[in-house]
C-alpha positions as CSV (number, residue, x, y, z in Angstrom):
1,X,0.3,2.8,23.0
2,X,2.5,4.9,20.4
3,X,5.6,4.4,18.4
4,X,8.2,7.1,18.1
5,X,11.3,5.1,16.9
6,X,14.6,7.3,16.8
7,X,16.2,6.5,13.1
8,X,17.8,4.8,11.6
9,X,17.0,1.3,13.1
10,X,20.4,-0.4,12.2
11,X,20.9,-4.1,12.2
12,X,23.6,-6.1,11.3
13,X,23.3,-5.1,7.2
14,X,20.5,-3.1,7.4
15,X,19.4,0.6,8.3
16,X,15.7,0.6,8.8
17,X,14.2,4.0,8.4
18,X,11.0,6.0,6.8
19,X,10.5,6.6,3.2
20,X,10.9,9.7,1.5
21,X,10.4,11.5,-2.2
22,X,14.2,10.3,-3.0
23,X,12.8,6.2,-2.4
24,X,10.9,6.9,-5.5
25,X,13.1,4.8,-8.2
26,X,14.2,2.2,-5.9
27,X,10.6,1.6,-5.2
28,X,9.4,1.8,-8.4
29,X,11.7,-1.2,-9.3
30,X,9.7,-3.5,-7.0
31,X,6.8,-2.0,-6.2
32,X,6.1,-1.6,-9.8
33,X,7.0,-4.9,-10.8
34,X,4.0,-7.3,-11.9
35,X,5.8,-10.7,-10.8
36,X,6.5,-9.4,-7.2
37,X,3.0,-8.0,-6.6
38,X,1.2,-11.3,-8.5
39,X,0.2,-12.6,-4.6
40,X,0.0,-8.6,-2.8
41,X,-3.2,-6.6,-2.3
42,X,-2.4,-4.1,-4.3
43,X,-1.1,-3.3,-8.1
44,X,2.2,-2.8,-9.1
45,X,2.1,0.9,-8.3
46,X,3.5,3.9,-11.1
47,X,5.5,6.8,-10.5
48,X,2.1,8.9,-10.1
49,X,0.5,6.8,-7.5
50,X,4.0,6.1,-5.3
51,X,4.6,9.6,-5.2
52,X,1.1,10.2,-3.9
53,X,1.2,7.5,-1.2
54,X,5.0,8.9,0.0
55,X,3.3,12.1,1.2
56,X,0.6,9.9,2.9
57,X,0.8,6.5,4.5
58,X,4.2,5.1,3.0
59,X,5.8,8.5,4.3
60,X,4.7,8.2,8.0
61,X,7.0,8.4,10.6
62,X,5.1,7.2,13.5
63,X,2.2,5.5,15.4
64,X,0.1,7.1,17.3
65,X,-3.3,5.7,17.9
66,X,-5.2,2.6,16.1
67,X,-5.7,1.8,12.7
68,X,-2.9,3.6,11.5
69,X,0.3,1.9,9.9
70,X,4.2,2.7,9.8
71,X,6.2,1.6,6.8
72,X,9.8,1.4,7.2
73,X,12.7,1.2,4.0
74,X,15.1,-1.2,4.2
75,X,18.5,-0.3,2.7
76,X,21.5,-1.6,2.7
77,X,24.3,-0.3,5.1
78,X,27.2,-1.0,2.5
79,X,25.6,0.7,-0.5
80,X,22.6,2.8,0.9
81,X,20.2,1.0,-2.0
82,X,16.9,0.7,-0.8
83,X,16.2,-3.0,-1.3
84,X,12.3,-3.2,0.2
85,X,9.9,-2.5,3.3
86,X,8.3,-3.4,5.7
87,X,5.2,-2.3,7.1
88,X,3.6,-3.2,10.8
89,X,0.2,-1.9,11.1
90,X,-1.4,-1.0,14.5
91,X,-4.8,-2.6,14.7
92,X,-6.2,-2.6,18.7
93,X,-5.0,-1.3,21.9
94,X,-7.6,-3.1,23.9
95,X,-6.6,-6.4,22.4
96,X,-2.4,-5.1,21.7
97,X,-2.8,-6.7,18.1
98,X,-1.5,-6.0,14.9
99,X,-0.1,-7.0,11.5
100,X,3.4,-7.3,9.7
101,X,3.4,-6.9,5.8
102,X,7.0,-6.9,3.7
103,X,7.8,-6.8,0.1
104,X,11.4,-7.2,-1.3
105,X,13.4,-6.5,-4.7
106,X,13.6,-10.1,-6.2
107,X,17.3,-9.6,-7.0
108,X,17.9,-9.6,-3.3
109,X,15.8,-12.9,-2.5
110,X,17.4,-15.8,-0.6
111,X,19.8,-13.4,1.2
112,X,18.0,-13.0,4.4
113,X,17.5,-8.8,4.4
114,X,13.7,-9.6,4.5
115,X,14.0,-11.8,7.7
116,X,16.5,-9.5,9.1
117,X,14.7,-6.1,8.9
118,X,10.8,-8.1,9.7
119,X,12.5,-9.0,12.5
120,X,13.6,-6.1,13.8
121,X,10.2,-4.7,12.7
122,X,8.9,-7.3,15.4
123,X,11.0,-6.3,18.0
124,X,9.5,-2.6,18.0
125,X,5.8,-4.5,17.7
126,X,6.6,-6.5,21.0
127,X,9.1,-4.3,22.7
128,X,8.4,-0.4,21.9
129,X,4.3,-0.6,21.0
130,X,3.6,-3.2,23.4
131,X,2.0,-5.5,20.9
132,X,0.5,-9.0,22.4
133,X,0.5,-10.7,18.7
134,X,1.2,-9.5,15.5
135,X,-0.7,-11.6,12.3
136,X,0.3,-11.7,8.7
137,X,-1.9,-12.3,6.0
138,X,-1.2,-13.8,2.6
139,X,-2.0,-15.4,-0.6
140,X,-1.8,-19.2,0.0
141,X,0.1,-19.5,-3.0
142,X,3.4,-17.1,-2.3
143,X,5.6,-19.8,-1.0
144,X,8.5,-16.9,-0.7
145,X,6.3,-15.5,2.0
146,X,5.0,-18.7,4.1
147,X,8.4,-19.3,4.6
148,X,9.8,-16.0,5.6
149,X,6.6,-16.0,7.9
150,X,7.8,-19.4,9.3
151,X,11.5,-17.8,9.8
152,X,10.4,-15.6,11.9
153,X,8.4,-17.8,14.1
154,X,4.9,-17.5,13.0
155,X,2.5,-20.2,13.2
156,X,0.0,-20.7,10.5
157,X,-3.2,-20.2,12.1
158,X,-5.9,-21.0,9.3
159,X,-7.1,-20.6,5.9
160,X,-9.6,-18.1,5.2
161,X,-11.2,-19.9,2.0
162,X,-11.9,-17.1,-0.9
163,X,-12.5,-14.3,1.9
164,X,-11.4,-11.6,-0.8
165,X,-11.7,-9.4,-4.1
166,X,-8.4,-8.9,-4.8
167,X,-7.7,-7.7,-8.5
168,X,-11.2,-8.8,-9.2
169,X,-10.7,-12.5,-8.4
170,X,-12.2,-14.3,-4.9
171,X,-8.8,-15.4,-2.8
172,X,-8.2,-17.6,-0.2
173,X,-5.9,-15.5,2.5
174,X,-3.6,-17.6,5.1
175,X,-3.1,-16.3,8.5
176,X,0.0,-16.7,10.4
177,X,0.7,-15.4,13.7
178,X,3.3,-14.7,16.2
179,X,3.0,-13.8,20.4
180,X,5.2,-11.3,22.3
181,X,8.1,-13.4,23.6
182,X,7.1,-13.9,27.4
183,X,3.8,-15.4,26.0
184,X,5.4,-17.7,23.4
185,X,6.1,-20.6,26.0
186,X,2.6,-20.1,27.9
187,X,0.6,-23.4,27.7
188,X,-2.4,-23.3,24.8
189,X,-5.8,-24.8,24.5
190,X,-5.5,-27.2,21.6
191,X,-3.5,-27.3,18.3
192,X,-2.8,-25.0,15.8
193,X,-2.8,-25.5,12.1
């Protein structure tokens, strides 16, 4: 199981494609931004520590084993600006699992670019890495995200109560999940959440 997109991945407004050391200012404006990473696992991120992580993870350009992750700029086709990303991290072969993560420019919110490039970010989970399900995990309280996660046909799955240190503070962490298509309509043994 591998991933070798060919870019850019276009969608109707969107050109999906690997970050690079030019990203660096666009990201900064929402990477860097304390009220858009209040609910993410990380920091809002400087110059220093962007640049660092673009000739590492955020600048992979590919998938090719377990445990590693491909993060993929979402800019828009009109204007080029880079708006956010979305990441899709490869967790198991043996049980074809793994995990979506996005985070968007606030000035952009409400427009649907984060539901349009996650989904296309799904459709290379499912279709080109084989995936069986693909999770996403977040803070209980970032509404914006429960409901991008519910767009995009993910099922809340449960609530992990205070399963986390982030920024020094226990947090509860809601899972929501989502099944390749052909598996979506299979019967299932009892409710979910």
């Amino acid at each position: 199981m591998d991933l070798r997109p060919s870019y850019p991945l276009v969608t109707r407004r969107l050109r999906l494609r690997p970050l690079d050391g030019d990203d660096l200012t666009d990201l900064l404006a929402y990477r860097g931004d304390p009220v858009v990473c209040r609910y993410l696992p990380f920091a809002p991120m400087d110059a220093e520590v962007l640049a660092r992580r673009l000739g590492g993870d955020l600048g992979r350009r590919e998938i090719v084993g377990e445990g590693q992750a491909l993060t993929l700029g979402a800019e828009l086709a009109t204007t080029g600006r880079l708006v956010g990303d979305v990441v899709l991290f490869f967790h198991s072969a043996e049980h074809a699992a793994g995990e979506i993560g996005y985070v968007f420019h606030p000035d952009v919110a409400g427009q649907g670019y984060a539901t349009e490039a996650c989904t296309a970010v799904l459709d290379l989970a499912f279709g080109d890495l084989g995936l069986h399900r693909v999770s996403a995990r977040m803070d209980p309280r970032n509404e914006a995200s429960r409901r991008l996660a519910t767009r995009l046909g993910m099922r809340r799955e449960g609530r992990h109560r205070s399963s986390e240190l982030v920024k020094g503070a226990w947090s509860d962490v809601d899972v929501y999940a989502i099944l390749e298509p052909a598996s979506r309509s299979a019967p299932r043994d009892g409710p979910l959440c």
